[in-house]
NULUM-202191 format. One record per residue (C-alpha): x, y, z. Coordinates in steps of 0.05 Angstrom, whole numbers, padded with zeros to 5 digits, always signed. Last residue first. Example, Ala and Ser with C-alpha at 12.3 -4.5 7.8 and 13.67 -1.06 7.14 Angstrom:
BEGIN
+00273-00021+00143;+00246-00090+00156;
end
This chain:
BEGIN
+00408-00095-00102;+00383-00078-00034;+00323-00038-00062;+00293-00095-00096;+00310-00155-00033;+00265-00114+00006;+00210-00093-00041;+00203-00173-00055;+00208-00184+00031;+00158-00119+00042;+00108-00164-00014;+00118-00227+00017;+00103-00203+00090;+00045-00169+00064;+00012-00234+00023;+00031-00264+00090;-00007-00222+00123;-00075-00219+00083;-00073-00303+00079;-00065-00303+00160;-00121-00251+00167;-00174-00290+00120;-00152-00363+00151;-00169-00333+00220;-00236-00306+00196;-00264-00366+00167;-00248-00408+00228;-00285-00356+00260;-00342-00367+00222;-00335-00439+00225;-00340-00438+00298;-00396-00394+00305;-00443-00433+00250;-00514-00418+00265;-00511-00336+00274;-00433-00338+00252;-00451-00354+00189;-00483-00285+00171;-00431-00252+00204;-00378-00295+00158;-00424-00274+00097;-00427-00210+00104;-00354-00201+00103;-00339-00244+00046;-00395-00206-00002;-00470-00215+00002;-00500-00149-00014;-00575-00115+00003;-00551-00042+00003;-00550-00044+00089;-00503-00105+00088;-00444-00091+00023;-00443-00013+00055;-00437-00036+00134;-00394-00095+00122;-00323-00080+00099;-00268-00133+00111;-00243-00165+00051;-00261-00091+00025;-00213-00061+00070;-00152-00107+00065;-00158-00101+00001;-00154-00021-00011;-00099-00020+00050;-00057-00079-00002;-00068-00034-00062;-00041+00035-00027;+00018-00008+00004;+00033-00034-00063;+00033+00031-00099;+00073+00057-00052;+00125+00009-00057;+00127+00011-00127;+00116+00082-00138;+00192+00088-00177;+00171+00036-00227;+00107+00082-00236;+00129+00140-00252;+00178+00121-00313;+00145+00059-00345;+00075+00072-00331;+00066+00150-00324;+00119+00174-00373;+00098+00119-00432;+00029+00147-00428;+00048+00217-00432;+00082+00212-00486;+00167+00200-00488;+00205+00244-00529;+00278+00253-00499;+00251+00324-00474;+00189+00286-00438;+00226+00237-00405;+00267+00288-00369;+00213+00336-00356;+00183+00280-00322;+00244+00253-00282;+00257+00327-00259;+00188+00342-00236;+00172+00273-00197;+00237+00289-00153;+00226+00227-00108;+00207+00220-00038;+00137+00262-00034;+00114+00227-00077;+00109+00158-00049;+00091+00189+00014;+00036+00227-00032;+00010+00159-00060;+00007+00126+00007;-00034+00186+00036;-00078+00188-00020;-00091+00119-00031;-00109+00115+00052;-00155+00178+00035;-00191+00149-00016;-00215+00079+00007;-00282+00097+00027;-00295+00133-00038;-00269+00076-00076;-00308+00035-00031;-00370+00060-00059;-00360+00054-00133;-00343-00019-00127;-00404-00025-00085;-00441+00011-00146;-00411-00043-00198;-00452-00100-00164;-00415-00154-00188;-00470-00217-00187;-00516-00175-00150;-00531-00133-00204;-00534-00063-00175;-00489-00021-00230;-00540-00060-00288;-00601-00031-00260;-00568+00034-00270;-00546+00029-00338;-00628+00004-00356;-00652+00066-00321;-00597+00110-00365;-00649+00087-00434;-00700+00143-00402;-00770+00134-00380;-00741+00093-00310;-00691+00154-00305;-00738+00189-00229;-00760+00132-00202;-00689+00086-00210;-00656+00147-00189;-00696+00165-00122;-00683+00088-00105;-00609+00096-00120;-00594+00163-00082;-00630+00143-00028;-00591+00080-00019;-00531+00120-00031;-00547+00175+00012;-00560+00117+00070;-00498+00078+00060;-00447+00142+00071;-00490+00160+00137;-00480+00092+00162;-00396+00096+00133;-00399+00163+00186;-00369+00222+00144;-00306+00243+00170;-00259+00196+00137;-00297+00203+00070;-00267+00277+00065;-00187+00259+00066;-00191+00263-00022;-00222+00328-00018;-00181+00360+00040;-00117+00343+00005;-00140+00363-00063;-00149+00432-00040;-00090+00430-00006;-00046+00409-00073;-00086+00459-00115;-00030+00512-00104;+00010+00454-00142;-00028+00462-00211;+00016+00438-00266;+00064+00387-00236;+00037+00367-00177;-00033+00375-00194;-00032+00342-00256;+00023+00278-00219;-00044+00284-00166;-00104+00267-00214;-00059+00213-00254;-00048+00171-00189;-00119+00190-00162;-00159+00167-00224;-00123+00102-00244;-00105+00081-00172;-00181+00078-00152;-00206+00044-00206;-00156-00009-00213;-00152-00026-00132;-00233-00026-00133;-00234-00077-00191;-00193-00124-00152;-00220-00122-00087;-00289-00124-00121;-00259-00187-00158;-00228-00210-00089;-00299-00200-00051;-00342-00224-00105;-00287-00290-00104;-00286-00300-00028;-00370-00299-00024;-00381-00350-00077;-00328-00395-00051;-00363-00396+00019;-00441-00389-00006;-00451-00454+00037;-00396-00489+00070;-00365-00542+00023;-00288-00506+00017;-00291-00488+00101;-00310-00558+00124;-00244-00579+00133;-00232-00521+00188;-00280-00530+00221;-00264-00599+00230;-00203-00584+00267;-00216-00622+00323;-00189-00618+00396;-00242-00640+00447;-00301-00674+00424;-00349-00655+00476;-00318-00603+00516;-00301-00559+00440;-00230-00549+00416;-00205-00529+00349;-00245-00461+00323;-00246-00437+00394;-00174-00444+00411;-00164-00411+00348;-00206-00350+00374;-00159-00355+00441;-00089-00356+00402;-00115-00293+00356;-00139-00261+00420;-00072-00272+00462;-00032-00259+00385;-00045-00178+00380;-00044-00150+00455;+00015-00204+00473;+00052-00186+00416;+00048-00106+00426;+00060-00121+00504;+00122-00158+00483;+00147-00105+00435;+00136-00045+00480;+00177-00086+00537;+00231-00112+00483;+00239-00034+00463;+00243-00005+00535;+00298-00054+00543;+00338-00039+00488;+00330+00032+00503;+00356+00028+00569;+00412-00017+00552;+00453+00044+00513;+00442+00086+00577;+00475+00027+00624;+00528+00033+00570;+00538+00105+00563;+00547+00109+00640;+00593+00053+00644;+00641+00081+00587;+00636+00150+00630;+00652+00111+00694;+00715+00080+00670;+00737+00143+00635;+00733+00167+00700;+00771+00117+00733;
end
């Protein structure tokens, strides 16, 4: 009988979890898909044509559409490269060669999270006009022109690589933080490998995961970063759906939908790929 009632006991405690975990899970899918279902409820249903998902058909002709997705992607792009090529280097020297620098670097590379993105905007805008006064005798005026054309406007590139920092960071030191980074290199280095070769094809393969959760946070923010691209004059895919949605609401959301779905399925595929990796 008692062993009875122990077997019961760890039982009813085994289901407790179980059904703390299906509660937490159901409230987490209700708080994330209720306002996904309801904004595609808007896109497809109006009271005078009912269901239609015309907004959704007219998303390749809408105006500035295309334009708008491929600025954002190539900044996307450009701002992944950037970013990873001076913090991944930047913290395998500090690691290795300068690790009381380790906290320094920390608080340098978390900065931009305390500094409002308003505040961010406004040095850079001063920082531009004062610039354009103060090199227009000099051949650097003609450089700094070029970092604001609005067809790739290198300076919003620069910006959200600031913005973008401390996620990088974070991911990159996880990433770290799990493998012996000291042994590998040392190892690599006695059996004659540069530098170069070290970093891509012994560093790197072992960053993958991290590497890909730093580039997907850097994309996911400049699909969806507004307050820099707006106040500096910009037009990139954020700007453009709240530009739409002032005479196009339904398309805007539309817009927004089909942005979120792409961004998590690009997610899902990449966990799935990592997946199947470290099970062989």
């Amino acid at each position: 009988m008692a062993a009875l009632t122990g077997l019961e006991r760890v039982s009813g405690g085994s289901s407790r979890p179980r059904v703390w975990r299906g509660a937490v899970f159901l409230l987490a899918a209700a708080y994330f898909l209720i306002p996904l279902g309801a904004s595609l409820w808007y896109t497809i249903y109006t009271p005078a044509t009912g269901v239609s998902f015309a907004a959704y058909g007219s998303l390749w002709t809408a105006d500035g559409f295309v334009p708008s997705l491929l600025l954002s992607l190539s900044l996307a792009v450009a701002t992944i490269v950037l970013v990873l090529l001076l913090a991944l280097p930047a913290m395998l020297a500090v690691r290795l060669f300068a690790p009381r620098l380790r906290p320094l670097m920390e608080v340098l590379c978390t900065l931009p999270l305390v500094v409002p993105p308003i505040t961010f905007v406004a040095g850079i805008g001063t920082s531009l006009r004062t610039g354009t006064d103060v090199l227009a005798p000099t051949p650097f005026w003609a450089t700094l022109i070029a970092v604001q054309d609005p067809a790739f406007p290198v300076v919003l590139v620069l910006a959200y690589v600031v913005l973008v920092l401390p996620f990088v960071y974070r991911s990159l030191d996880a990433g770290l933080r799990t493998m012996d980074v000291r042994t590998l290199v040392e190892a690599a280095r006695n059996l004659g490998a540069s530098w170069p070769y070290v970093l891509v094809r012994v560093v790197v393969p072992n960053l993958r995961s991290a590497l890909a959760s730093a580039s997907f946070l850097t994309l996911a923010l400049v699909l969806g970063e507004y307050t820099v691209a707006s106040l500096l004059g910009y037009e990139p895919f954020a700007v453009w759906i709240v530009t739409v949605a002032g005479s196009k609401g339904q398309l805007s959301v539309a817009v927004s939908i089909i942005s979120l779905l792409l961004i998590w399925l690009l997610l899902l595929a990449v966990s799935s790929a990592f997946g199947k990796e470290k099970g062989k």
